[in-house]
Each structure stands twice: as structure tokens, then as C-alpha cells.
C-alpha positions in Angstrom: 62.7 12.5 -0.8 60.2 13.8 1.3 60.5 16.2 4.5 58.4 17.2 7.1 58.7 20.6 9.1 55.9 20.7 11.9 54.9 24.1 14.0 52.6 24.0 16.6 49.8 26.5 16.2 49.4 28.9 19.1 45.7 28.7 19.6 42.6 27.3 17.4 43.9 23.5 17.1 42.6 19.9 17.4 44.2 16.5 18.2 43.0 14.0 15.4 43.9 10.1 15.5 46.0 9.2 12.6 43.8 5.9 12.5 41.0 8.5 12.2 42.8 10.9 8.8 44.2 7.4 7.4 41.0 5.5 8.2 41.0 3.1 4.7 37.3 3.2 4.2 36.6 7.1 4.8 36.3 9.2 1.3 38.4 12.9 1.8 34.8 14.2 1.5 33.9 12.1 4.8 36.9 13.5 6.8 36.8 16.4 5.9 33.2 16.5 7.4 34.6 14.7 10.6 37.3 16.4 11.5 35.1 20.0 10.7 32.3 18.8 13.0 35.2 17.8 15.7 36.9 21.3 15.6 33.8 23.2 16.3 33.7 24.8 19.5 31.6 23.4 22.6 28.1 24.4 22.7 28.0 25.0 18.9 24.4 23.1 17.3 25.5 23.5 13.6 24.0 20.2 11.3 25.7 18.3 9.5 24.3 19.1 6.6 25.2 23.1 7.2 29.3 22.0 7.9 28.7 20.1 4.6 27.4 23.4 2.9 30.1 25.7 4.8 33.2 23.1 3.6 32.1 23.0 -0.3 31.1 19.5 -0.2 28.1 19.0 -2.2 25.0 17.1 -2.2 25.7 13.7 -3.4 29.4 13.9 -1.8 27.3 14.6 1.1 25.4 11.9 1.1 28.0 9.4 0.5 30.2 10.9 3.2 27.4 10.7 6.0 26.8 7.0 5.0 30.1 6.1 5.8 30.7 8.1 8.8 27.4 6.1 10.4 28.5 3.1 8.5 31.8 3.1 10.9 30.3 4.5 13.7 31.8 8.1 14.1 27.9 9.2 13.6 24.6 8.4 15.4 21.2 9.5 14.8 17.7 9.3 16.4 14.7 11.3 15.7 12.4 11.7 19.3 9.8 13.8 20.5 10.2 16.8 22.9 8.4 19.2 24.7 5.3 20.8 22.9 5.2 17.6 20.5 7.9 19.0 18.1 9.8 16.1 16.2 13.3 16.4 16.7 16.7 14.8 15.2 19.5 14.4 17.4 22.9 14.0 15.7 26.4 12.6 17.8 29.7 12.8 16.4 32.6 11.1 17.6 36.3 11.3 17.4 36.4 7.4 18.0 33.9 4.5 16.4 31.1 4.0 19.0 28.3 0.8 19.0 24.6 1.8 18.8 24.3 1.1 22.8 27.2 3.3 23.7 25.4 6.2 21.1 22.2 5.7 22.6 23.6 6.0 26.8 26.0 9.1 25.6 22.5 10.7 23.8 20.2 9.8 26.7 22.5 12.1 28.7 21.9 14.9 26.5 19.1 17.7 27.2 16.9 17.9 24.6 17.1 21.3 22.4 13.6 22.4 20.6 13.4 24.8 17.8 10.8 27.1 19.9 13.6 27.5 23.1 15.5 29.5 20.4 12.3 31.6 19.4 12.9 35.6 20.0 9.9 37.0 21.4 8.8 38.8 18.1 8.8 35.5 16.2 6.8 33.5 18.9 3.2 32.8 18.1 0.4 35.1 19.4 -2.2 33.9 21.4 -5.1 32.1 19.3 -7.9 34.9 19.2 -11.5 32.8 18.1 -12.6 34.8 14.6 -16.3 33.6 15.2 -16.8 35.3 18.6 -17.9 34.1 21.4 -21.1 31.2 21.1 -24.3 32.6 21.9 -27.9 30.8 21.7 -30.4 31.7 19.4 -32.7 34.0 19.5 -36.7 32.8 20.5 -38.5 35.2 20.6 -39.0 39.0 19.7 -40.3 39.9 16.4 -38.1 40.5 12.7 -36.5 43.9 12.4 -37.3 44.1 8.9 -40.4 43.8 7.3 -40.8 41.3 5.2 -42.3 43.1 2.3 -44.9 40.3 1.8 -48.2 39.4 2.6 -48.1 36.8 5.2 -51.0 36.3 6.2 -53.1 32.7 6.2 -55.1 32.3 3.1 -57.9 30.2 2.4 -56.8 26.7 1.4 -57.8 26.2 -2.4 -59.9 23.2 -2.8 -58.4 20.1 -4.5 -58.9 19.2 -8.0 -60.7 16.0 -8.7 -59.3 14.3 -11.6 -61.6 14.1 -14.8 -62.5 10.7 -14.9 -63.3 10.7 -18.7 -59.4 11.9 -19.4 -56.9 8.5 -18.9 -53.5 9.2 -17.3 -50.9 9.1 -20.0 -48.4 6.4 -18.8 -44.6 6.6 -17.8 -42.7 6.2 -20.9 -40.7 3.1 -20.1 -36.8 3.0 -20.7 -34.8 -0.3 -20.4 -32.4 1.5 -17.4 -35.6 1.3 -15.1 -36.6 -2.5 -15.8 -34.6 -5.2 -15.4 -32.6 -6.6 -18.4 -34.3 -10.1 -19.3 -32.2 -13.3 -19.0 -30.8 -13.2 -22.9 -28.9 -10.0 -22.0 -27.4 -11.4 -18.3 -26.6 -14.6 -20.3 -24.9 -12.8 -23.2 -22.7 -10.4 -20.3 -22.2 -13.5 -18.2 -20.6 -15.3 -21.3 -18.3 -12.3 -22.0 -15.3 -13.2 -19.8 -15.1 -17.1 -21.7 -15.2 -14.6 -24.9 -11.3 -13.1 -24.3 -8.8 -13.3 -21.8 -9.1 -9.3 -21.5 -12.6 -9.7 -20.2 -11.9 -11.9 -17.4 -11.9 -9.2 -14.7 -15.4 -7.9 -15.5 -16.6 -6.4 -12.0 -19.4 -8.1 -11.0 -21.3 -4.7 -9.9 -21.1 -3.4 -13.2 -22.9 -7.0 -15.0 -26.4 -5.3 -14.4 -25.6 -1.8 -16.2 -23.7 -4.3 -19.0 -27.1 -6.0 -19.5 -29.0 -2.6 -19.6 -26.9 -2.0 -22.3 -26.9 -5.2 -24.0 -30.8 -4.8 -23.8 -30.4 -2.0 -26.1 -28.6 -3.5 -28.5 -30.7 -6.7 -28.8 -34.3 -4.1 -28.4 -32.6 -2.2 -31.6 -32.3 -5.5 -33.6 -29.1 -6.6 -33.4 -28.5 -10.5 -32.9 -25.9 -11.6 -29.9 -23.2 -12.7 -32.2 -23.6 -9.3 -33.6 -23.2 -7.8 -30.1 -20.1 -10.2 -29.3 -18.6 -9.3 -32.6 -18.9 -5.6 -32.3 -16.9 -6.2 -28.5 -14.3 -8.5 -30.3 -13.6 -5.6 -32.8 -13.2 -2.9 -29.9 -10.3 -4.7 -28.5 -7.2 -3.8 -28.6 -4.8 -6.2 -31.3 -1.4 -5.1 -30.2 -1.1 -6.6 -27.0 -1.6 -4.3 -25.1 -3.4 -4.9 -21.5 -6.9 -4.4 -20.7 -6.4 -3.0 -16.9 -10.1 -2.2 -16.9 -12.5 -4.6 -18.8 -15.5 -3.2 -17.4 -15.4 0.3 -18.7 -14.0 -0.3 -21.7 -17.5 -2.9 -22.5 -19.3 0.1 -21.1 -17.7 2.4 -23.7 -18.2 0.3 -26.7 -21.8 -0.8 -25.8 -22.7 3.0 -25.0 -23.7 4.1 -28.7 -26.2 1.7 -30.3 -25.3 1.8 -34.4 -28.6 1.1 -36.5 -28.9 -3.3 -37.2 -28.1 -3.7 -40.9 -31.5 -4.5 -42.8 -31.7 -8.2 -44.2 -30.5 -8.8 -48.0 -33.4 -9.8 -49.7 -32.9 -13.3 -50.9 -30.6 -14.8 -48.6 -31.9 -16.1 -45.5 -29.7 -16.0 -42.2 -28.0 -19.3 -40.9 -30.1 -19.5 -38.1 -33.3 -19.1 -39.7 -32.6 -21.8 -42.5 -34.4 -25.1 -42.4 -32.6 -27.8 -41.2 -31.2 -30.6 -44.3 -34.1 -33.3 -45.1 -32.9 -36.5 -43.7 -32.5 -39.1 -46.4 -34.9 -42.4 -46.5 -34.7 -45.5 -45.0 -33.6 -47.4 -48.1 -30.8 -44.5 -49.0 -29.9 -44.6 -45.4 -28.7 -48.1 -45.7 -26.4 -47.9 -48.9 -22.5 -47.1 -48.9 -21.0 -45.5 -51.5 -18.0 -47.9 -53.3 -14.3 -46.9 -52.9 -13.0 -48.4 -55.7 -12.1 -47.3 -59.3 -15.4 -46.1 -60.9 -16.3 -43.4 -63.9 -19.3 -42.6 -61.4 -20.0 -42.8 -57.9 -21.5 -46.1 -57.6 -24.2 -47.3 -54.7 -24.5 -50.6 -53.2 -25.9 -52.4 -49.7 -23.0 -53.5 -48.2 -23.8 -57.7 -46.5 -21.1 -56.3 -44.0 -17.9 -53.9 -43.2 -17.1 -53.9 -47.0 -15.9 -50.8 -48.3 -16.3 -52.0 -52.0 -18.9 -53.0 -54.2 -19.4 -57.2 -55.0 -18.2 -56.1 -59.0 -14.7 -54.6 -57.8 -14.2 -57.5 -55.0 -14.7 -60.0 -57.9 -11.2 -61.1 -59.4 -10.5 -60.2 -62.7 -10.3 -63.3 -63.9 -13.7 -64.1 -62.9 -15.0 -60.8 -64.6 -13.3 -61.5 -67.7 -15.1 -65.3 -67.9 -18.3 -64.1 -67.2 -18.1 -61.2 -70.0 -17.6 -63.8 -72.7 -20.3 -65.6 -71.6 -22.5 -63.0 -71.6 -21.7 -62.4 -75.6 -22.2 -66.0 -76.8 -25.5 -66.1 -75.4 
């Protein structure tokens, strides 16, 4: 058995609902908070956040607690602008659940308290003195207050050199960044994006500095498979995406590696003479598919695959061997 004794406090107390301490979806953090905020006296501005600190509640508990108290409508909040352009959060708690409209009539009623109506006079910002002075014009005329320590006066102009016609002017040196790349190079960088699906996203303002230095690689010696090779090799194997396919060409075309000299003795496939196409009369012979020691030739009359000797019977073969050894 229970039992209940009651005693009515003398002074300091507050009326509660018992919907409001039994509510089924408040946490004992959230009325806690509540029914603290409730039994503050009038006038008093303290947050929410400093009755949480004040009642032990902490952070997280806070947080959950508030979210149900504006969930259910014991809590309002807007955030407006007062005087002086400070930004200001106004909170309203309620004993009883209230809709956003009734909040918003019962808050428009409210005068609006800034931070700097609080301000003691020793606190308040001074008035803004300018550091730079006051703006004057300049000076235009009057003479320096301090000499100089130079000779300024006018001297005589020196006459111009005239070039010595028998000496040539040496010429620029010429570097591939100052020309433009010839049409191999744009080909080869156009052609990179069909070379990997990481090199789709090439930028298209970075295809002229990527046939600059394509134009290096080719001037050094090196063929364009070599080049495409080399950028096949540099990227990555393991999957992993290429957010940035235009820097990372830049980085592996940016150090030119010497072009491997040419084995004596073997020629490269592209510089090897093309097979001798065979003569008219080999041209027109077909090689027989049936059982021979050899590879045996013959001119087919038609769409034969086999030779007249394995298309004769057997029979026939036989008959015309024995003939062949009586005569």
C-alpha cells in the first residue's frame, strides 16, 4: 500500500496540470525543464539552455528534452531582428500546448529585449575615433624639405647607338611552349579520353598545354604509341578514381625520359615492308583439305574444297593403278 500525506507550502509554489507531470510522451528530463522554466518568477529572462545547465540536465538530455517540449507545443521559438540590427531569439513557454498562430499573436505582444539595453555604461562601446586623421589634399606646390643628395639636374641626352650592320642579331632561341603544338600532338591529346575511361574528363582548356607537352615527347624521339603507353602505365590499377584527369596527364608528361636507341638488326613494325603479294597464277590455286603427306595445290573448276585425286572413288583409283603397271 501506498499513502499520500500533502502540506501546502507557505510561500514559493506553483500549480502544475497533472496532464502536464503525467504527459506520456514528455522524458523526466523534459519536465523537469518545464515545470523549472514555469516556476521562475515574472520578469526573469533566463534561456533555456541556462535552466538546463542550473537543473543538471546535460547536453544531449537537453537537446532531446527541448525537441519534445516544441514537438508538443509547450515551446515556441523565432529568431527576428531588433533595434540596431542585433539578431535576436525569442523563446515562449507555456503551461498548456499552444498552435504556431496562438505562439506567434502571444509573441507579437511581447517588447523586444536587445543584448545592448542591458549594457552598463562601462561596457558600452566608445565612440569610433578615425586612426587616419582627418583627409586633407595634397600638397602642389612648395619645394622638398630635404635635399635630395643627388644631382638633378638635366643632362645632355646621349646619342643613340646605331647597330653594326656587319654583326647579325643572334635569334630568339625557340621553345615548343611559345609555338603552337603541330596537329600530330592535338590529335594524339584529342585521342586520349577513347584511350581510358579515367581520361574522359580531360578539361578542354588544358588540351593545348597537353600538346605542348606531347610536342616534347614526340621532338625527343619518342613514337605516339610510346607516348600512350607511358600514360597507360601511370594509371592507377586498383580502381581507384581518377577525380582529376588533366593534372595527372600533366604530371606524367612533365619529365621527358631519353627514347630508347633502335636494336640494331631488327627493324620496327612500322617501318617494315609490306608482304609481296603472290602472282596471278598462285593467286588462283587452293590448297586441298583432304588426307595428304604434303600440302598439295590444285585450280579448283569451282567451290571444291578437295583436289580431283581425293574426289575420285577408291574404286576408280584402284582400277586405274593397275592399269598403269601392265602398260
Amino acid at each position: 500500500m501506498i499513502y499520500r500525506h500533502h502540506i501546502a507550502p507557505p510561500r514559493a509554489f506553483s500549480q502544475f496540470s497533472h496532464d502536464l507531470i503525467r504527459h506520456p510522451r514528455l522524458s523526466s528530463d523534459a519536465v523537469r525543464l518545464l515545470t523549472w522554466q514555469l516556476s521562475l518568477p515574472d520578469g526573469a529572462r533566463e534561456s533555456l539552455s541556462r535552466t538546463a545547465e542550473r537543473a543538471r540536465i546535460g547536453a544531449c538530455a537537453f537537446t532531446r528534452a527541448k525537441r519534445q517540449l516544441k514537438e508538443e507545443g509547450f515551446v515556441h521559438e523565432r529568431r527576428l531582428q531588433g533595434p540596431g540590427g542585433h539578431w535576436i531569439t525569442q523563446q515562449l513557454v507555456s503551461n498548456v500546448p499552444l498552435s504556431a498562430v496562438e505562439a506567434a499573436k502571444i509573441l507579437g505582444r511581447m517588447p523586444v529585449h536587445t543584448p545592448s539595453a542591458d549594457a552598463s555604461p562601462q561596457v558600452a562601446p566608445s565612440p569610433r575615433i578615425p586612426t587616419v586623421g582627418i583627409p586633407t589634399p595634397p600638397l602642389t606646390d612648395g619645394h622638398p624639405k630635404k635635399d635630395p643628395g643627388e644631382n638633378t639636374s638635366h643632362r645632355p641626352a646621349e646619342p643613340e647607338r646605331q647597330p653594326d650592320p656587319s654583326s647579325k642579331p643572334e635569334p630568339a632561341p625557340e621553345t615548343s611552349e611559345t609555338h603552337e603544338p603541330p596537329e600530330a600532338a592535338r590529335a594524339l591529346v584529342a585521342a586520349l579520353p577513347h584511350l581510358s575511361p579515367d581520361l574522359r574528363r580531360i578539361p578542354r582548356g588544358m588540351h593545348d598545354e597537353l600538346a605542348r607537352l606531347v610536342t616534347r615527347w614526340l621532338a625527343a624521339g619518342h613514337t605516339p604509341t610510346a607516348v600512350r603507353t607511358h600514360i597507360l602505365r601511370g594509371l592507377p590499377d586498383d580502381g581507384t578514381p581518377v577525380h582529376r584527369p588533366g593534372g595527372l596527364l600533366r604530371y606524367l608528361l612533365r619529365d621527358v625520359p631519353p627514347a630508347l636507341a633502335p636494336v640494331p638488326g631488327i627493324t620496327p613494325a612500322s617501318e617494315q615492308p609490306a608482304p609481296a603479294r603472290p602472282s596471278s597464277r598462285l593467286a588462283a590455286l587452293r590448297e586441298c583439305e583432304g588426307d595428304h603427306v604434303q600440302a598439295t595445290l590444285f585450280r579448283p573448276v569451282g567451290d571444291e574444297a578437295r583436289c580431283p585425286r581425293c574426289l575420285t572413288p577408291p574404286s576408280l583409283r584402284a582400277a586405274a593403278g593397275a592399269a598403269v603397271r601392265r602398260t
